[in-house]
C-alpha positions in Angstrom: -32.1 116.6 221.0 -34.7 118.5 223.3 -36.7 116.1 225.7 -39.8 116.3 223.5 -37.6 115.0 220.7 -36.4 112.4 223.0 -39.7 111.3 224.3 -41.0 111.4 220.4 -38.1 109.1 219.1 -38.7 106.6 221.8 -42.5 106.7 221.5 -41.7 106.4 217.7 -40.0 103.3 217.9 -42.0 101.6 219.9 -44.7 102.2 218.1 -43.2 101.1 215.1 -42.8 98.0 216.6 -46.5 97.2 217.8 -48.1 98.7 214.5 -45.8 96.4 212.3 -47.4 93.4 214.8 -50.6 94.8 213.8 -50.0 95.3 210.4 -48.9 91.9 210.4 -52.3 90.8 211.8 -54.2 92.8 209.2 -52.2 91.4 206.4 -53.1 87.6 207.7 -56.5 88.6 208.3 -57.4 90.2 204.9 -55.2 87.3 202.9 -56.6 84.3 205.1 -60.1 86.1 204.3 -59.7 86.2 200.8 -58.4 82.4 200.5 -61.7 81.5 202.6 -64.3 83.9 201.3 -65.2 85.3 197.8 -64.8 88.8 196.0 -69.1 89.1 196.3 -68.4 88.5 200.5 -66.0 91.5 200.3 -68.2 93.4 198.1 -71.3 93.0 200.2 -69.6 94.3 203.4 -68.0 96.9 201.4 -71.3 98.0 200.9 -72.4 97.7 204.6 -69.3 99.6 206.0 -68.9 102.3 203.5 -72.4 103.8 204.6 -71.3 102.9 208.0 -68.3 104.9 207.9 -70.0 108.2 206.0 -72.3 108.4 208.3 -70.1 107.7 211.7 -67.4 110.4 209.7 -70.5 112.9 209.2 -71.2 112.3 213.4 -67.6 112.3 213.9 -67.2 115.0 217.0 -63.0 114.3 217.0 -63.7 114.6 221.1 -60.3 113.1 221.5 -58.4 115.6 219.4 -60.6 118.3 221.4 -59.1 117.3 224.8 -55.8 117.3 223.5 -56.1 120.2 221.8 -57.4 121.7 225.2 -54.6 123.2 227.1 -56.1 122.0 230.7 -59.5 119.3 230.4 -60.9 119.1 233.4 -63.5 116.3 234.8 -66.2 118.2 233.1 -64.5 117.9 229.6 -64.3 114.2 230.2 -67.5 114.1 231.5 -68.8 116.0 228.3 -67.1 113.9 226.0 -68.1 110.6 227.5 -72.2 112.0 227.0 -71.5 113.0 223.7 -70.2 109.8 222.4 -73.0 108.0 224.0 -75.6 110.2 222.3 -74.1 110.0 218.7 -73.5 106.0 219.2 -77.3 106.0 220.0 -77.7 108.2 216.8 -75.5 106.7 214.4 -77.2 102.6 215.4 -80.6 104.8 214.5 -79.6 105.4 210.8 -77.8 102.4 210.2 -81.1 100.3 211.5 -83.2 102.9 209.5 -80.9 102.1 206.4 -81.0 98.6 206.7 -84.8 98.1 207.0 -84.8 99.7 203.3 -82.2 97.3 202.3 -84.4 94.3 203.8 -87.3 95.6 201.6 -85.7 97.2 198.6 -82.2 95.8 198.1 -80.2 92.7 199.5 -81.3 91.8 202.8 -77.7 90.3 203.7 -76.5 94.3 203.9 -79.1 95.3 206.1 -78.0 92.2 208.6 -75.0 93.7 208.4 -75.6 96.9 208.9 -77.6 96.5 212.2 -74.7 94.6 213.7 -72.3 97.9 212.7 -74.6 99.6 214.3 -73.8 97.8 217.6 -70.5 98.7 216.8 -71.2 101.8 216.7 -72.8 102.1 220.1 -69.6 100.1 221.7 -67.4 103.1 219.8 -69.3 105.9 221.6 -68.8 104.3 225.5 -65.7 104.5 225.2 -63.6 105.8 227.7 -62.5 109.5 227.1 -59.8 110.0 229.6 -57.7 107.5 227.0 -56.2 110.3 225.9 -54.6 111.5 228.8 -51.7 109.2 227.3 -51.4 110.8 224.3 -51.0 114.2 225.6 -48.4 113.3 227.8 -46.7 111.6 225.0 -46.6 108.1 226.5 -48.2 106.3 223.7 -47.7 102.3 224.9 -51.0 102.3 227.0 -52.3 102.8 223.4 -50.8 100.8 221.6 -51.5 97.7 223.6 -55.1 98.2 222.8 -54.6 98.2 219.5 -52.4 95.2 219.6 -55.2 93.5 221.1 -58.1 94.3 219.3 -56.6 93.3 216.3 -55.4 89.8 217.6 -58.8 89.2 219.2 -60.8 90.5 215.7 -57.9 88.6 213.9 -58.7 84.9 215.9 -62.4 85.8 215.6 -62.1 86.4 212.0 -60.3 83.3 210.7 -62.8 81.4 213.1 -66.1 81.6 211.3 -64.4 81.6 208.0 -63.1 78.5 208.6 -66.0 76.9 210.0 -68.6 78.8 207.7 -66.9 80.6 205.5 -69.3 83.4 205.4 -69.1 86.9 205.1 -70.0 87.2 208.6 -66.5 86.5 209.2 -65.4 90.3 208.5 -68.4 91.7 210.5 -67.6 89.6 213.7 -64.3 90.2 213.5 -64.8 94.1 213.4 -67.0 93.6 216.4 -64.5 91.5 218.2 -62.3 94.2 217.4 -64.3 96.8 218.9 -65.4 95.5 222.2 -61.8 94.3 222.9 -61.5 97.9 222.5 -63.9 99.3 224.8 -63.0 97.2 227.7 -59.6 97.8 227.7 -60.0 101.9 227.7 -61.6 101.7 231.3 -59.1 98.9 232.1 -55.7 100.9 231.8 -57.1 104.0 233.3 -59.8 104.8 235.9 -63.1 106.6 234.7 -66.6 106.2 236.5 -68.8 108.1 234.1 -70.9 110.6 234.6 -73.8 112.1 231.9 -73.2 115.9 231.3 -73.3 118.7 228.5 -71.6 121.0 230.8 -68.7 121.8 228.3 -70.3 120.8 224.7 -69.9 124.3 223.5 -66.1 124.6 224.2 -66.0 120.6 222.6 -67.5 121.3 219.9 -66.2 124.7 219.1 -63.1 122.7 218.1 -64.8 119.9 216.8 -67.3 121.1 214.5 -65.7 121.9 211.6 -63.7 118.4 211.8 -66.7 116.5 212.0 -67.9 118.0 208.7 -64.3 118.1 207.5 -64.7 113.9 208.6 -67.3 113.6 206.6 -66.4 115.4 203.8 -63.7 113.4 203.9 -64.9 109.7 204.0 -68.0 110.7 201.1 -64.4 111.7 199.1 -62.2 108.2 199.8 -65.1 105.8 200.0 -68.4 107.0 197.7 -66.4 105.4 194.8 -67.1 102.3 196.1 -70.9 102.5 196.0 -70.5 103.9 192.4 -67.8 100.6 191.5 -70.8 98.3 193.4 -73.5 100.2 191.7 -71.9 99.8 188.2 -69.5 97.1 188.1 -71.6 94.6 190.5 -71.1 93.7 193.8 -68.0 90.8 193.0 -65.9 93.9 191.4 -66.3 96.0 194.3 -65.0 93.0 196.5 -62.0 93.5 193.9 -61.5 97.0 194.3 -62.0 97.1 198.3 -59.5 94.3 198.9 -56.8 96.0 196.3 -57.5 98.9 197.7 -56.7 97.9 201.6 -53.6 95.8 200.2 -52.6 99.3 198.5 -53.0 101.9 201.8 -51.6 99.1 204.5 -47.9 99.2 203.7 -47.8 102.6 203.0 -50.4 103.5 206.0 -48.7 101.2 208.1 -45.3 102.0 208.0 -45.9 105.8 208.9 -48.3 105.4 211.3 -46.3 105.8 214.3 -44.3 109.0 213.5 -48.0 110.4 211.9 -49.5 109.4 215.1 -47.3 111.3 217.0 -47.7 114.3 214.8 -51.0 116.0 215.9 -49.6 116.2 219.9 -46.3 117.5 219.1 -47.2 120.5 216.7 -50.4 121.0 219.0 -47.2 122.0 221.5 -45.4 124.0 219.3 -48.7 126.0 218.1 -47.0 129.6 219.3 -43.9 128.7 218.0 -43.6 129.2 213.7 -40.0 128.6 213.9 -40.3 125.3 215.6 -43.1 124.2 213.8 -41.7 124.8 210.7 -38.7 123.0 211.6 -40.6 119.7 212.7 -42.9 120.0 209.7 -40.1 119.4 207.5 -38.6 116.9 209.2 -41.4 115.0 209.5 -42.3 115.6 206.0 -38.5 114.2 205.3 -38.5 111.3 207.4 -42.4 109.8 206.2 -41.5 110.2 202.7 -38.0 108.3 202.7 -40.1 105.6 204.3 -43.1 105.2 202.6 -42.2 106.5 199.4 -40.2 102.8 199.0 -42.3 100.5 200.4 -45.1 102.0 198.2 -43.4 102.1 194.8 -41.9 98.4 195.8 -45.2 97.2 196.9 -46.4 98.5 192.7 -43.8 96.6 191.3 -44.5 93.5 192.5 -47.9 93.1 193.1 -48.7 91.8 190.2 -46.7 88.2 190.9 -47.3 89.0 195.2 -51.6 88.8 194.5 -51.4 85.9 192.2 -49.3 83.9 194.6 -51.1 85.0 197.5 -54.6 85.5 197.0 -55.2 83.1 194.0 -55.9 83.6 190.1 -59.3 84.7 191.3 -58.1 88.5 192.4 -56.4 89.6 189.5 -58.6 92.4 189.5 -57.3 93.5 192.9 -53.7 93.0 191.5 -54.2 96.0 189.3 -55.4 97.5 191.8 -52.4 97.9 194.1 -50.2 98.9 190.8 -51.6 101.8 190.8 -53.0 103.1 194.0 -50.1 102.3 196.0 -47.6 104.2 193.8 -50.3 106.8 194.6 -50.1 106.8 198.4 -46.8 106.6 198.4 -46.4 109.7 196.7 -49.0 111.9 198.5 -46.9 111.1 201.6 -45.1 114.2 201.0 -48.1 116.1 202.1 -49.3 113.9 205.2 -48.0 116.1 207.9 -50.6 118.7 206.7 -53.8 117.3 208.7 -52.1 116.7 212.0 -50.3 120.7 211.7 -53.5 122.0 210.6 -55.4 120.8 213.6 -52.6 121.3 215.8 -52.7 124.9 214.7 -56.8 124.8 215.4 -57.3 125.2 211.8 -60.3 123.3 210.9 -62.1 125.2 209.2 -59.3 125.1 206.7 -59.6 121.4 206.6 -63.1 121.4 206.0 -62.8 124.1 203.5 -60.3 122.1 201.4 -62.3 119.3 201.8 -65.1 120.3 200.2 -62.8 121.6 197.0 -61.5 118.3 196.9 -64.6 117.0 196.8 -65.6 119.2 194.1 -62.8 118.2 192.2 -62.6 114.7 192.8 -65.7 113.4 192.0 -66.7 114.6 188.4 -63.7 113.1 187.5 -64.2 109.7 189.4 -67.6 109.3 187.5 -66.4 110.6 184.1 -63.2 107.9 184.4 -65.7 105.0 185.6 -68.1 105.5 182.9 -65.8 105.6 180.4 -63.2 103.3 181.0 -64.9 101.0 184.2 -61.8 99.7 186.4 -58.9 101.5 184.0 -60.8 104.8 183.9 -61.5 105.1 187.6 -57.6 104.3 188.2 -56.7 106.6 186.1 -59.0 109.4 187.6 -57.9 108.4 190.6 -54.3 109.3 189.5 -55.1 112.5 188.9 -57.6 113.5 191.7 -54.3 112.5 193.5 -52.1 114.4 192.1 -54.8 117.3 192.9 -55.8 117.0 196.5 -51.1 116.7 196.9 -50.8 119.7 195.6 -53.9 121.4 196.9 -51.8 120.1 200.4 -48.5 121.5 199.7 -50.2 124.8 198.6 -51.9 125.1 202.1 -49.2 124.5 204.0 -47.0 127.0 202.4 -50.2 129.1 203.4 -49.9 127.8 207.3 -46.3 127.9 207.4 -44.7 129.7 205.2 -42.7 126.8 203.6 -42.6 126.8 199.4 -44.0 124.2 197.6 -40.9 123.8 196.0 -38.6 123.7 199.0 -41.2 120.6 200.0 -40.9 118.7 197.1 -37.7 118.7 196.5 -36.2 118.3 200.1 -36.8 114.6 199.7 -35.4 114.4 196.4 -32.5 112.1 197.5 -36.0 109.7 198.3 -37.5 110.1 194.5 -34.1 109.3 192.9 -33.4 106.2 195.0 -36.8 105.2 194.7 -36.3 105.6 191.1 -33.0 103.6 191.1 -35.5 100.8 192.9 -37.6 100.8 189.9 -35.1 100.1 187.5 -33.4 97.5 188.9 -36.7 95.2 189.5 -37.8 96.0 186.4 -34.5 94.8 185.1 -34.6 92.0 187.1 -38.0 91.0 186.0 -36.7 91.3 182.1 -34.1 88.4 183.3 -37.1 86.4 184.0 -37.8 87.2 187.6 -41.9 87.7 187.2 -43.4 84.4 187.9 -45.9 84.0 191.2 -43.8 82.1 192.7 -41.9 82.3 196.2 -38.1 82.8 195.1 -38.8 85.0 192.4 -40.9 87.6 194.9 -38.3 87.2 197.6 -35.6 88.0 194.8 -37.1 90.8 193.5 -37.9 92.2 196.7 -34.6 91.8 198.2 -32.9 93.9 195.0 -35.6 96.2 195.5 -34.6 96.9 199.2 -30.3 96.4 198.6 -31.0 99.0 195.4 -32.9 101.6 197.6 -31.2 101.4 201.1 -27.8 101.9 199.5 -28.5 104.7 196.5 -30.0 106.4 199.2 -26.5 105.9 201.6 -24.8 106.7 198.6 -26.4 109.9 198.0 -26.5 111.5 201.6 -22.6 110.9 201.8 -22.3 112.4 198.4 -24.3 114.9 199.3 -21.8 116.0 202.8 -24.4 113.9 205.1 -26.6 117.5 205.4 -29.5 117.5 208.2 -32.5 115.1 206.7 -33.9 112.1 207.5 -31.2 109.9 207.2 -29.6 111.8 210.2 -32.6 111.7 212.3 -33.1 107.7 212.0 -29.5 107.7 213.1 -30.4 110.2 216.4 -33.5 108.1 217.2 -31.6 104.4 217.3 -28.9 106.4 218.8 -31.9 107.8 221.5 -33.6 104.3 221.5 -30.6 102.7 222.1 -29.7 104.6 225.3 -33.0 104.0 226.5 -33.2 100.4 226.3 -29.6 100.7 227.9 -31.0 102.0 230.7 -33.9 100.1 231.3 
């Protein structure tokens, strides 16, 4: 292994282990939330933090990825950065209060509450401290991850707090902001930064940045905007529905890539003059996220269903049907997640923001045709095949980037589809035998066939198959790695 490797396995595992703490947290969070609150609490800060999130997206300067990106940032960078954040935190809390004073004449004045406190959010977000980053582009991601570690338990403690006591919707909104000034204080705590105001190097900042920040916005208007459209139509208790099947969907898959994808962007940022290289890692990576999500999404499907009902309550079965579908979905547009991070590390964003926009194009005739016709079942279905779109549309592009075939992506992971597929059968098998009922032995049965079935078709097949170079073989050279590292601490 070369020392980048090295220092990528270790930083892999490590994160692993703090973002399955966090995940953890979130999962506790949203299923405490939804035993305390309602589906119409949900739905009302869906509402709030969808318009937050378009509009921070749309304001999104990615300063971070354009220090990394930077070969040498000097204090003026920093400096830079720091004033820019500032500024579009200012600008950003001026939108959201102008928004909420036409929901406090027009609409529900709850929302517009809400929105002026993500607006202080907001603000918080842009003073942060820019020089944060300096660990990621070493490749020493801990510093990191202890902040996110304990935002999340502080948002988490907050959270569950005013539920209990009130159980109000505020809940969610104080724990975000708990969240986010944990957050704040602890990026000037780990590393020094007296900041100064200057727009000395916004050109060179933003000559990286501008096309992500309309790529950004593109981008949340294409993965949230359905939401305003489910709230609009359906009523504010079905959006509460659809946002908390949704987030119960993305986390497991999300989650349990997360480290290795946020190690992505740095490392092929460092091999962005070397094809041959970057090639190499692109499929490995692409290898290694798909033989882990791809199971833990198409597991999650198959039993979430009995998991919601047990869980959540009779009241969410809405949200049940939910996760079915969309996180078979994520699971399988895994196989083109190492496109964003190569496309940026390769400065490419106007190509993101170019497909983007097709996606957008794409996606949302079909989102509105599938909710008007069909109302929850017709947006899942469109939202089956806008995925299958924007997967391709990936693959395509990086074949364009790279010069790696669509087919030579798909199927390099095709030991994962057919184990995955040998998962399938044997919990649906199990749940013809009876195995279906919310209840905790059959869930921990079917989940534990699920798992045996998957981790030992896909042993079977790599030894079958002459154990070639994949992902089996690098989980085996990073415990291998990891294990000599802990050895020698």
């Amino acid at each position: 292994m070369t020392e980048m490797r090295k220092r990528l396995a270790i930083g892999s595992i490590w994160t692993a282990g703090v973002r399955a703490a966090v995940s953890l947290m979130g999962l506790i969070s949203t299923v405490v939330l939804a035993r305390l609150l309602t589906p119409e609490d949900f739905g009302l800060v869906a509402v709030a933090a969808v318009v937050f999130a378009i509009i921070s997206a749309f304001s999104q300067l990615s300063l971070a990825e354009a220090l990394i990106q930077h070969a040498e940032p000097k204090r003026e960078h920093f400096d830079s950065a720091w004033t820019m954040g500032v500024l579009r935190g200012l600008g950003v809390s001026f939108i959201l209060l102008v928004i909420a004073s036409g929901f406090a004449t027009f609409g529900d004045p709850r929302i517009a509450f809400i929105m002026g406190a993500f607006g202080f959010a907001a603000l918080m977000n842009g003073l942060q401290n820019p020089r944060i980053i300096e660990f990621r582009r070493r490749l020493s991601f801990h510093q990191e991850l202890l902040i996110q570690l304990a935002e999340k338990l502080i948002g988490l403690i907050a959270a569950i707090t005013i539920a209990v006591i009130y159980q109000s919707f505020w809940a969610i909104v104080i724990g975000a902001l708990a969240s986010q000034l944990v957050s704040l204080i602890l990026s000037y705590a780990l590393i020094p930064y007296l900041p100064r105001f200057s727009l000395h190097e916004w050109r060179s900042l933003l000559s990286f940045s501008g096309w992500i920040a309309l790529g950004s916005g593109v981008r949340e208007v294409n993965w949230r905007a359905d939401q305003l459209l489910v709230g609009a139509l359906l009523g504010t208790p079905m959006l509460g529905q659809y946002n908390v099947g949704g987030r119960l969907a993305s986390l497991p898959v999300q989650e349990s890539i997360a480290p290795l994808v946020h190690v992505l962007f740095p490392a092929f940022a460092k091999l962005q003059n070397e094809t041959d290289r970057l090639r190499d890692a692109f499929l490995r990576s692409q290898r290694l996220l798909a033989m882990i999500a791809v199971p833990v999404g198409v597991g999650f499907a198959l039993v979430a269903e009995p998991v919601v009902a047990f869980v959540l309550g009779p009241q969410w079965v809405a949200a049940g049907l939910v996760i079915q579908v969309l996180s078979a979905i994520f699971a399988i547009q895994v196989l083109a997640s190492p496109f964003l991070p190569m496309a940026m590390g390769l400065g490419q964003t106007r190509l993101i923001f170019v497909r983007d926009i097709i996606n957008l194009i794409v996606r949302y005739p079909i989102i509105i045709v599938g909710l008007l016709w069909g109302g929850l079942i017709g947006l899942l279905l469109a939202r089956c095949i806008t995925g299958t779109f924007i997967l391709l549309l990936d693959l395509v592009l990086s074949r364009r980037l790279i010069g790696v075939s669509v087919q030579q992506q798909v199927f390099a992971s095709w030991r994962v589809g057919v184990s995955a597929g040998l998962m399938a059968l044997a919990v649906w098998a199990m749940q013809l035998f009876g195995f279906y009922q919310p209840a905790l032995i059959d869930i921990s049965i079917l989940i534990a066939v699920g798992v045996v079935t998957y981790l030992a078709s896909t042993l079977l097949l790599w030894v079958l198959s002459g154990k070639p170079a994949g992902p089996e073989q690098e989980i085996v050279n990073m415990l291998d790695v990891f294990r000599a590292g802990t050895q020698r601490v």
